[in-house]
N, C-alpha and C positions, 0 to 999 in steps of 0.2 A: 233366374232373374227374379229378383221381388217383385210379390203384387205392386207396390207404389211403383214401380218403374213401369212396368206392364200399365198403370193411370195414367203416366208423364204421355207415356207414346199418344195413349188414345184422345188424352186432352189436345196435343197438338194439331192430331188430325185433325178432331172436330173443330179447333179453333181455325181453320184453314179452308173450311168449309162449314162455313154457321149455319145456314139454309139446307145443309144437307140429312133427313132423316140417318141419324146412327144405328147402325148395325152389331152390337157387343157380339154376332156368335162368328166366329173365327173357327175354322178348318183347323182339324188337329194337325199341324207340318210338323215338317220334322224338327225342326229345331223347338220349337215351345213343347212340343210333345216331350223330349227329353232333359227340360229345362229342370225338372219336379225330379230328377233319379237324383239319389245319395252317392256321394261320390267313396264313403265309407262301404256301402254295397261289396260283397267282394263278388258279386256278375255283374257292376258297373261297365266293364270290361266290354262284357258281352251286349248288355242292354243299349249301351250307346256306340253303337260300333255302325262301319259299312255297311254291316250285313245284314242288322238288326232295322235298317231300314231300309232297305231294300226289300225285305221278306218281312219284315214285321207285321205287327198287326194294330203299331200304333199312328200309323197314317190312313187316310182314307183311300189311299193309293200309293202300287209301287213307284218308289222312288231313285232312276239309274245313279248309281253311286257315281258315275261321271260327272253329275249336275248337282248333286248337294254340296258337293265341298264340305264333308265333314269328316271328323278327327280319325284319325285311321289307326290310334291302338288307344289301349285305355289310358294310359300317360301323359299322351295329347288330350284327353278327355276330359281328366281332371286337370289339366295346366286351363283349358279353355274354360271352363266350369267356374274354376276357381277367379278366373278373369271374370266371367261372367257376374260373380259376387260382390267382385271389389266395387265394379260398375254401383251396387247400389248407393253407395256413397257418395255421388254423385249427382248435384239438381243443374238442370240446364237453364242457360239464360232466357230472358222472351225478347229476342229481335224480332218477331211479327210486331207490326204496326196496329196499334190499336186500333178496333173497327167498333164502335157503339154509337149509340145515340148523343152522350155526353158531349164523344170530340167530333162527331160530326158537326154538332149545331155551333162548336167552337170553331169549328174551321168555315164553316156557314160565312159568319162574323169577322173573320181575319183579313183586313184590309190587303192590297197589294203593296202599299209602302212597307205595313211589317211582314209580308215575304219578304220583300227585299232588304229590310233592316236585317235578318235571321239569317241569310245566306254572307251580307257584309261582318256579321258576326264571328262566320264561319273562318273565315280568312283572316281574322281578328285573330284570332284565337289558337288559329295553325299558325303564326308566325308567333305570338307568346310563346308557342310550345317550344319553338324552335329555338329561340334566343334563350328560354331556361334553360333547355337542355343543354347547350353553348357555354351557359356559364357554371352548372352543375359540369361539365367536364372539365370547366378550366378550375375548380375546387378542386375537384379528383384528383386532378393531375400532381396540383400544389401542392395536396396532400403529398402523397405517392412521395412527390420532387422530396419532399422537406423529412419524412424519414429514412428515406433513403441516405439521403445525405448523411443523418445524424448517425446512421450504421455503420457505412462504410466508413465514415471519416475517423470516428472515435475508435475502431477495429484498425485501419492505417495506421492510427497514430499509436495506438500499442504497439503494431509490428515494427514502426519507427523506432520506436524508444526503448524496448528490450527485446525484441525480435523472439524467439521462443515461437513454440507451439500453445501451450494451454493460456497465456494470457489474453492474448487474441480471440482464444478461441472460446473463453469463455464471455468475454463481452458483448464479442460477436454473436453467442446464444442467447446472453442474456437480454441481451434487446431483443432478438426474433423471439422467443418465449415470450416477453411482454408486450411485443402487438400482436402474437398469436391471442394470449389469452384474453386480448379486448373484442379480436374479430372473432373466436368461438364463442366469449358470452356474449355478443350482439346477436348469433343465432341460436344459442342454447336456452339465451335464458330472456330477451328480450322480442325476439318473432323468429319462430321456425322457419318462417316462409323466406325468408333474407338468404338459407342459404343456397348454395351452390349458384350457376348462373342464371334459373330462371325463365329460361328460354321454354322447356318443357312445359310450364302452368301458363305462360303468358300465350303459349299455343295453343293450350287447351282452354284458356280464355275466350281467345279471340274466333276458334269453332264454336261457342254458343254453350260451354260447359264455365257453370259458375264455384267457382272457388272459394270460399271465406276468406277473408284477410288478405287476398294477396294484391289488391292495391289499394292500399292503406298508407297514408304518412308517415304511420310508424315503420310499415315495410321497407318505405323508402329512405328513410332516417338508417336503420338499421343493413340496408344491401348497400348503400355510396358508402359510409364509415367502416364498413365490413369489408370491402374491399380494398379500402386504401390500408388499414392495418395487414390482412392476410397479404396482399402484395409486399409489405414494408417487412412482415418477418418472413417472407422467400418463401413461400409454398408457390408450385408449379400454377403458376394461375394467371389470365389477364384480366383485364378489367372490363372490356368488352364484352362479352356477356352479359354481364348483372346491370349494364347501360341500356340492354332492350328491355328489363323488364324496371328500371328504374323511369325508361321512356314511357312505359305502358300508364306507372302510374300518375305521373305527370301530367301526360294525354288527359286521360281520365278526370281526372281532376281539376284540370284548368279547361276542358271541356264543357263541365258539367255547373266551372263557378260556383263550386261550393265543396264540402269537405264533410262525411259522415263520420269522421275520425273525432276530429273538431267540434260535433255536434254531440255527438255520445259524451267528450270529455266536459263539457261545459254543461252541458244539462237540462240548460235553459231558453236557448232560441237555436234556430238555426241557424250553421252558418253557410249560409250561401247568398249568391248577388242576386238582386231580382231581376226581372225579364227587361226591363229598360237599361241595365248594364250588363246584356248577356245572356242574362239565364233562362236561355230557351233551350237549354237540350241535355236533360236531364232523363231521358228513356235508355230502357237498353241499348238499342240501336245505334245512338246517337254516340254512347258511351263508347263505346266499341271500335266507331270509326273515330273517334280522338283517341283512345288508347292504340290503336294503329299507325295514326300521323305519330303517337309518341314513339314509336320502337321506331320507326326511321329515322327520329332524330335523335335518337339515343344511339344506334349505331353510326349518323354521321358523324355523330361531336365525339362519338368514342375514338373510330379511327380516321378523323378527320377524311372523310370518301362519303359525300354529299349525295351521289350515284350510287353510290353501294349500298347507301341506307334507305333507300327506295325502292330499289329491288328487290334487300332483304325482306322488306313490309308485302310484296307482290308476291315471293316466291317463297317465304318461310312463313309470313304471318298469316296476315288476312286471306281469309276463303270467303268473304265478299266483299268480291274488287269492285270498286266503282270508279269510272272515270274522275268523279269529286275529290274522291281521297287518294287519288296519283297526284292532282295536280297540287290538292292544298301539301299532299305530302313532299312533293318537289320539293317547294317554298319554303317549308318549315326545315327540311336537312340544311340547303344552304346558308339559311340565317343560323342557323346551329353554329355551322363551321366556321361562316364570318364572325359572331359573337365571339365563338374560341379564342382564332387567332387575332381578332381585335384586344381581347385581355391580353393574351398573351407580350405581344407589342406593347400595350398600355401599359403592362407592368414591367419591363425590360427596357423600353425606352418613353418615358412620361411625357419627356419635354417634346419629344421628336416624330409624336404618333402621324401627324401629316405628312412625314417625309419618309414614312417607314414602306419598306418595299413587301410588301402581300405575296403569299402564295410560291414563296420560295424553300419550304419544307416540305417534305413527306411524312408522315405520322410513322411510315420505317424506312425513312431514310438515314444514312449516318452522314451527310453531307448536303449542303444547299445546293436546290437544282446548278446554280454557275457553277461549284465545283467539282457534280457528280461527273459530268459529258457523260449522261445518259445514252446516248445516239451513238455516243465512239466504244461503251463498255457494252452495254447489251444487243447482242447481234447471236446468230442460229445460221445454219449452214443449213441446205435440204437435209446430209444425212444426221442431221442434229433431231429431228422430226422422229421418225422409228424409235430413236432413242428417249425421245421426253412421254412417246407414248408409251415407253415402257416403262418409266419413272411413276407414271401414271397407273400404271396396273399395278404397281408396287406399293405406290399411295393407297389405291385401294384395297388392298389386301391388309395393310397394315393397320386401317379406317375399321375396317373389318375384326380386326386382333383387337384394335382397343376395346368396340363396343363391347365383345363376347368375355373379353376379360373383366371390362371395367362391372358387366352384369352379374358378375361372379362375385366380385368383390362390394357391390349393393346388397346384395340378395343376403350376404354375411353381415354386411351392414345392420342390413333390418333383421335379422334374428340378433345380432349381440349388442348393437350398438342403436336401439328404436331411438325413435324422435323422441319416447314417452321417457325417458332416461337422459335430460340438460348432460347433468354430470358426463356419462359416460361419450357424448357428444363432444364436451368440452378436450375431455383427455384423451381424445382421438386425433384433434385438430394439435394439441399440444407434442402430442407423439410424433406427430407427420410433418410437423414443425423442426424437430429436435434430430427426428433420422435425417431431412430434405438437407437442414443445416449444414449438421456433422459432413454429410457425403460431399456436399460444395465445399464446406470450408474443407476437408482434406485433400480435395480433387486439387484444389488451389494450393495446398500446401506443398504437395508429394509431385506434384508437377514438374517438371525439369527445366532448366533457366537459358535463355538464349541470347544470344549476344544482337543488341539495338540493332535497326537498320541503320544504314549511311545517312548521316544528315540531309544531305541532301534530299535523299528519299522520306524522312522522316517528315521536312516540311511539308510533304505531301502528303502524307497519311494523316499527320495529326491537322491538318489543314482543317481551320474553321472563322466563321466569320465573326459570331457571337455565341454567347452562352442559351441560347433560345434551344438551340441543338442539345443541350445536355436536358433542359425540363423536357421535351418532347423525349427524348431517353428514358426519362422516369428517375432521373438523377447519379446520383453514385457518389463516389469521391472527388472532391476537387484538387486533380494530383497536376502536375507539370505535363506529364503526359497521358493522356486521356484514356487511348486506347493501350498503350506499354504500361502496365503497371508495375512497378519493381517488384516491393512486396519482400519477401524473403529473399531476394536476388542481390547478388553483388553490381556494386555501381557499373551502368554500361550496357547491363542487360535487364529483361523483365521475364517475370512470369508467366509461361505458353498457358501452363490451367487460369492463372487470375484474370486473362485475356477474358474469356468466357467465363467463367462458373464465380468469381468475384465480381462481378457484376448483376444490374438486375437484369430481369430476364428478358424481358423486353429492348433491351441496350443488347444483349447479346445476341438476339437474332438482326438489331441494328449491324453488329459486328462481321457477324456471319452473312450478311448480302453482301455488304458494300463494301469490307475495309479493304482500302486500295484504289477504290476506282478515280481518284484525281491523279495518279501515277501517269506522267507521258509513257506513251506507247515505247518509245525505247528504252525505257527503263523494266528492270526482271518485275515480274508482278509477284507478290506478296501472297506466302502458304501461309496458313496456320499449320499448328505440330497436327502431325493426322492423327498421333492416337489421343490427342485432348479431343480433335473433331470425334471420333470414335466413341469415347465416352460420352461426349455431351450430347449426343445423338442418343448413345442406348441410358442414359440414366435418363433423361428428360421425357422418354417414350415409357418409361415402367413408371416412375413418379405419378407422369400424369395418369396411367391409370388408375392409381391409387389417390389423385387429389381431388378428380372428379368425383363428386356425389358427397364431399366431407361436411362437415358440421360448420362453414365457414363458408363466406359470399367467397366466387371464386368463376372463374371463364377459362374456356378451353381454349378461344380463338389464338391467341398468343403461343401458348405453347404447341399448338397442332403447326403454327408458322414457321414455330422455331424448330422443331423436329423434321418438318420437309426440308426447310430451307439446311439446314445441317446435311441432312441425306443428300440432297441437292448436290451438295458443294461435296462433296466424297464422290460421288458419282462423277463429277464433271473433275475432279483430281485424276481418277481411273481413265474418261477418256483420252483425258491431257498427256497421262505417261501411254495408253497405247498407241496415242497419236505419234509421239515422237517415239517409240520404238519402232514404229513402222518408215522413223526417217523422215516425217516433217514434220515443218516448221510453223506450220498453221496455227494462230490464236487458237485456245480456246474459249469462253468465255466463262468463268464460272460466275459471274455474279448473274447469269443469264441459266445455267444450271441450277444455282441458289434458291431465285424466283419460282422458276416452274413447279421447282422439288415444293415452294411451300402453298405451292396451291394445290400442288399433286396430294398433299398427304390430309391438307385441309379439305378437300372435295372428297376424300374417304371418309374422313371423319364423321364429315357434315352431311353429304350429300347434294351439296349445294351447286348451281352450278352458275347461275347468269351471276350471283351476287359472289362467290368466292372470284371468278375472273371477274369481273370489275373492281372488287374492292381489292385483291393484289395487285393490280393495274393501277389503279387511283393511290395504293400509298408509299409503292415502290419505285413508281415512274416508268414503268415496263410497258409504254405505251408500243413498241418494238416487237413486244412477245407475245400480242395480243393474242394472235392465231394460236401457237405452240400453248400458249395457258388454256388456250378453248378444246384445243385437241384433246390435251391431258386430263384436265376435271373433266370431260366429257369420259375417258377412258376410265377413271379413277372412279365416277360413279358407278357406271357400268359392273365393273367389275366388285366394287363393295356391295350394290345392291344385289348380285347372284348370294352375297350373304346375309343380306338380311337389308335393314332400314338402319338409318344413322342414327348417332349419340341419344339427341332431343327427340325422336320419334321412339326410340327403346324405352328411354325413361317413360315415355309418356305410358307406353306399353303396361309395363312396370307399375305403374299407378294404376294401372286398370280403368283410367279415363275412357270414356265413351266416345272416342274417337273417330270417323271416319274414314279409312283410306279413300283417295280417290281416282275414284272407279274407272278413270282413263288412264291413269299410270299404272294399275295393276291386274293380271289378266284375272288373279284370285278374285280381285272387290268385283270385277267385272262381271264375273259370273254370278258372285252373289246377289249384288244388284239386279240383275237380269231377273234368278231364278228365288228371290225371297220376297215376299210380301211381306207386310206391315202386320198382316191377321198371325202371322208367325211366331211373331214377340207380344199380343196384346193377350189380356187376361179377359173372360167373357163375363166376368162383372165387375160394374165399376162403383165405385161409391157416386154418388150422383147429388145436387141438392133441385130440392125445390124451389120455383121463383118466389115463393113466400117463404120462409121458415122462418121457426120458432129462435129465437137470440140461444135460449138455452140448450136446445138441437145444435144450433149453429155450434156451438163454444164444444158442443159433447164431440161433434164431427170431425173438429180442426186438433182436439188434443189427443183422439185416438188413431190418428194418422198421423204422416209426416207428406204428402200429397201435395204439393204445389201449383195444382189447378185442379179444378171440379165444372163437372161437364154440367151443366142448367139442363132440369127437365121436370115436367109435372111428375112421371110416373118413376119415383125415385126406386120403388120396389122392383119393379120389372128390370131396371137397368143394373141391379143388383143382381139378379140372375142373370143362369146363364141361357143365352140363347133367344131365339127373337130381337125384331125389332122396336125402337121405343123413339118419341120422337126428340129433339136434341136441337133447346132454345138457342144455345152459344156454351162460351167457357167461362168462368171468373176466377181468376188468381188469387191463391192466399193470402199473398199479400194485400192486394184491393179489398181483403174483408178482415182483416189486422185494423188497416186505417181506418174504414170506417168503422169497426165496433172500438179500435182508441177513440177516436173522436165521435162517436155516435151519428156518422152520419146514414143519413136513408133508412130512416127510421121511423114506424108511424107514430100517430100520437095514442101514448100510453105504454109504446114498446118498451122504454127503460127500463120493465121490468126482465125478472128472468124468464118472463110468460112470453115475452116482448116477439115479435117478427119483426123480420127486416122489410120495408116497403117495396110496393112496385118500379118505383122510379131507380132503385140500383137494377132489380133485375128486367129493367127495360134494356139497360146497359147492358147488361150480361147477354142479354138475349142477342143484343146486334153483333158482339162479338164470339 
């Protein structure tokens, strides 16, 4: 670990205890003792090993190898080592509360009308977030709806008019290659941070690790347009994802009433609202928990689950929960979702928006609640239970495949394909574009053609009330039959591949829950061909290994849905024929198979568990399966975590962010917690300043570091050494001494020069903090 990080630790301690005499000399432990070996070393091996501390002679005591928790061959050594480095690149945010003189006498001063104007702000401000995020998804959406359209349709109307293979199929390319190459240079060449879904940095955000650029305007310009093009040319992606970290910056920003984005491009004032229209919460802190309310309405308005995006914020985001930001974050999902489906409505029926009925979709439903009979399709038998627990261990196993594969396929990433290289970024996204294509449009071609259902049965499948159902799809073709699509098929029949893989992808796990469930009970219920189910199960699950982590805005949630819910629905085919080869006649359910499977494989993936069952609850209407989806993600975690941590915690990994496990989920952090001190990781001298110094000291200090706090103390020499104690005024952040030498404040009379000292009155400040 670098000296400057070895600063960061010790600056926060003493910022945490200002009054407390500081101590720089730290016990040689074992981990900092070994921090300083060269991992090029060829006794590295040996020198950082079990054994080497246990008997060594670089601790001041033996240390039982049962209680270090350290790397057990040298491979482990340098893989930890090498983490250990990436860490320096990384500065943490200040969530401590400022404690000086300045805001104490400010707070002295603070009337209780403007407490309580600052708190009515706060709910101000969480229901803004919520209604943008509401109408940023009902953009999104439109987006999505409106190229889709323009693909499928003009691709149809080829096959219409000269039927063939390559006419089709070039136009059909030619469009996904051209919103491919809008949504790779929106992250190649306009903000890195736009791609993939985000979720990984906005984690490592919201623990107190500060990122550059990752919530910025332009981030968020570039992650909503970058997703609705990479959705529009067919790579395995939902949009779900890149809506928590679209949330974040939102939060963030309408939080804070004001915009550094904005301020850097103009030049000349700031833009931000002053304290009498808001602008009272512009600290870390403060940041932090509106970038929090933002990711819960970023996940409500994404998959319209109000409840689900609150829980994600509790159980994915924030790691400091406070009752405040549950409740402002409630507020702010459901105005999310009423905004939505208010545009939505508004735009589908203008004249009629009073008389319009609310709340009769599911964001993956393929039918309106009246028509699904949710209550008469989704039903479980006791011995249906054993079985979805094992859907569930399957889910996790395969949650498990992804992450170690998709890490496989990073790790190549960043040796051939860096960030530091647009180009080679761009024709990555272009590539995965053009094979994702190829493979659906053949899948759809080579398919085999089947003959329509009975009309009568048809009204029932293609049963719909309005076209609201197809934007909430994400669009497609506007054909006679919605779900039967002809395609290359002679009159009479459609295409079993066009069903699934001609559609977008999100419409196709629409397809694969639900198609069928308005079918009366005495009528045969409705297969898809099992070897299209077959394939669209195994190409969807290698794809998305390979789309996750691409050079292009992009979410897993959708395709991890559509991969269970496919497995799901095979699975529950399997029990249906053993069922009747054993001679009865018992339903089965599969759209109750379908459900479970797409939570089973999402709770692998993710690890998630309160927020995966409720939000497949909330969009599927599986209020029935509650229990059986709780069993399963419960099973499904269990079983992926005996291999490791999921997608967004790997990645995080991966970056080498400074992350902490926490230390009640895991028995490793647990130990380490117990058995590691602070003196472990701290360097025994620190750069220090004096509460006087010199302006031209000051300036020599700040440019031969990169240190983002400095501990105040008279005896700046002594705390430079190592060892002993020294006494330890408070901290001051580089930042706070940026502003005041831009703006020369705290400064005596005569300082201007380069002779100059900074006055007493800042390091009063520094002192109390």
């Amino acid at each position: 670990m670098s000296d400057g990080e070895g600063h960061g630790l010790l600056n926060g301690t003493a910022k945490r205890n200002p009054r407390r005499w500081g101590n720089a000399k730290a016990s040689k432990g074992a981990l900092r003792s070994h921090l300083a070996l060269d991992d090029a070393d060829p006794d590295f091996g040996i020198n950082f090993s079990v054994e080497a501390l246990r008997h060594g002679d670089r601790g001041t005591m033996d240390i039982p190898s049962a209680l270090h928790g350290a790397p057990e061959s040298a491979e482990e050594s340098r893989t930890q080592l090498d983490r250990l480095k990436r860490m320096a690149g990384f500065e943490s945010q200040d969530f401590d509360p400022a404690d000086n003189d300045v805001e104490r006498e400010a707070a002295v001063h603070r009337t209780e009308g403007d407490y309580a104007k600052a708190e009515t702000w706060k709910w101000v401000l969480a229901a803004t977030i919520g209604a943008t995020m509401g109408a940023l998804a009902f953009c999104v959406d439109w987006g999505i709806d409106s190229l889709n359209n323009a693909k499928f349709s003009i691709t149809a109307q080829h096959i219409r008019d000269s039927g063939g293979f390559w006419g089709p199929y070039l136009s059909y390319m030619g469009i996904g290659l051209g919103y491919a190459l809008v949504a790779g240079s929106l992250v190649s060449f306009v903000e890195p941070l736009a791609g993939g879904s985000g979720i990984p940095e906005v984690k490592t955000y919201l623990n107190g690790v500060h990122i550059r650029g990752l919530l910025t305007i332009r981030t968020l310009a570039a992650k909503l347009l970058g997703i609705v093009f990479a959705i529009g040319a067919g790579v395995i992606a939902g949009k779900e994802g890149p809506f928590v970290h679209g949330g974040a910056i939102v939060g963030g920003g309408i939080g804070g009433l004001g915009s550094k984005t904005m301020t850097e491009f103009n030049g000349r004032w700031a833009v931000r609202l002053p304290r009498r229209w808001g602008g009272y919460f512009r600290n870390d802190a403060d940041h932090r928990d509106f970038a929090s309310i933002g990711t819960a309405a970023g996940v409500a308005a994404a998959f319209a689950s109000p409840i689900g995006g609150v829980l994600f914020m509790i159980e994915d985001g924030v790691s400091f929960y406070s009752t405040s930001i549950f409740f402002r974050g409630f507020m702010a999902t459901c105005i999310a979702v009423l905004t939505l489906h208010f545009l939505v409505e508004l735009t589908e029926h203008p004249t009629q928006i009073l008389h319009a009925h609310f709340g009769r979709y599911r964001d993956f439903g393929l039918y309106t609640d009246s028509l699904a009979f949710y209550g008469a399709k989704m039903f479980y038998y006791v011995w249906d239970v054993p079985l979805f627990m094992c859907m569930g261990a399957v889910g996790g196993l395969m949650g498990a495949g992804f992450c170690h594969f998709n890490v496989k396929i990073t790790q190549l990433r960043h040796r051939f394909i860096p960030v530091r290289s647009p180009r080679k970024r761009l024709a990555e996204v272009l590539v995965l574009v053009l094979v994702t294509g190829t493979v659906w449009f053949l899948a759809s071609y080579a398919a085999p053609c089947r003959d329509l259902p009975r009309p009568e049965d048809l009204t029932y499948l293609e049963a719909s009330e309005d076209r609201n159902e197809e934007f909430y799809g994400g669009g497609g073709e506007d054909r006679p039959l919605e779900h039967f699509p002809s395609l290359w098929c002679p009159n009479g029949s459609y295409s079993t591949g066009g069903q699934l893989f001609f559609q977008p992808l999100s419409q196709s796990l629409r397809m694969v829950m639900h198609l069928g469930e308005p079918l009366p009970a005495d009528r045969p219920a409705f297969y898809f061909h099992f070897g299209v189910l077959f394939s669209f199960f195994g190409l969807t699950y290698l794809f998305m290994i390979w789309t996750n982590g691409v050079g292009a805005s992009t979410g897993m949630f959708v395709p991890a849905l559509a991969i269970g819910a496919t497995g799901g629905r095979i699975f529950g085919r399997l029990v249906t024929a053993i069922v009747k080869w054993g001679g009865s006649e018992l339903p089965v359910s599969l759209t109750a198979y379908s459900v479970v499977g797409a939570a089973a494989y999402m709770g692998g993936a993710t690890r998630m568990t309160l927020t995966t069952t409720v939000m497949v609850m909330e969009t599927t209407g599986a209020l029935q399966l509650i229990v059986p989806i709780m069993l399963t993600v419960f099973v499904s975690k269990i079983v992926g975590d005996h291999f490791g941590v999921g997608i967004d915690d790997t990645h995080i990994k991966l970056r080498g962010a400074p992350v902490l496990d926490e230390a009640a989920l895991d028995a490793h952090q647990k130990m380490i917690a117990d058995k590691l001190s602070v003196a472990e990781l701290m360097t025994e001298g620190v750069t220090a300043l004096p509460p006087l110094v010199p302006v031209a000291h000051l300036i020599e200090v700040l440019r031969s570091c990169n240190h983002q706090a400095f501990p105040v103390t008279p005896e700046v020499e002594h705390a430079a050494e190592v060892g002993g104690p020294w006494p330890l005024h408070g901290v001051i952040l580089r930042s706070t001494l940026l502003r005041m030498l831009a703006h020369q404040l705290g400064l005596t009379p005569g300082d201007g020069s380069a002779d100059g000292s900074a006055a007493g009155g800042q390091h009063a400040a520094a002192d109390g903090e």
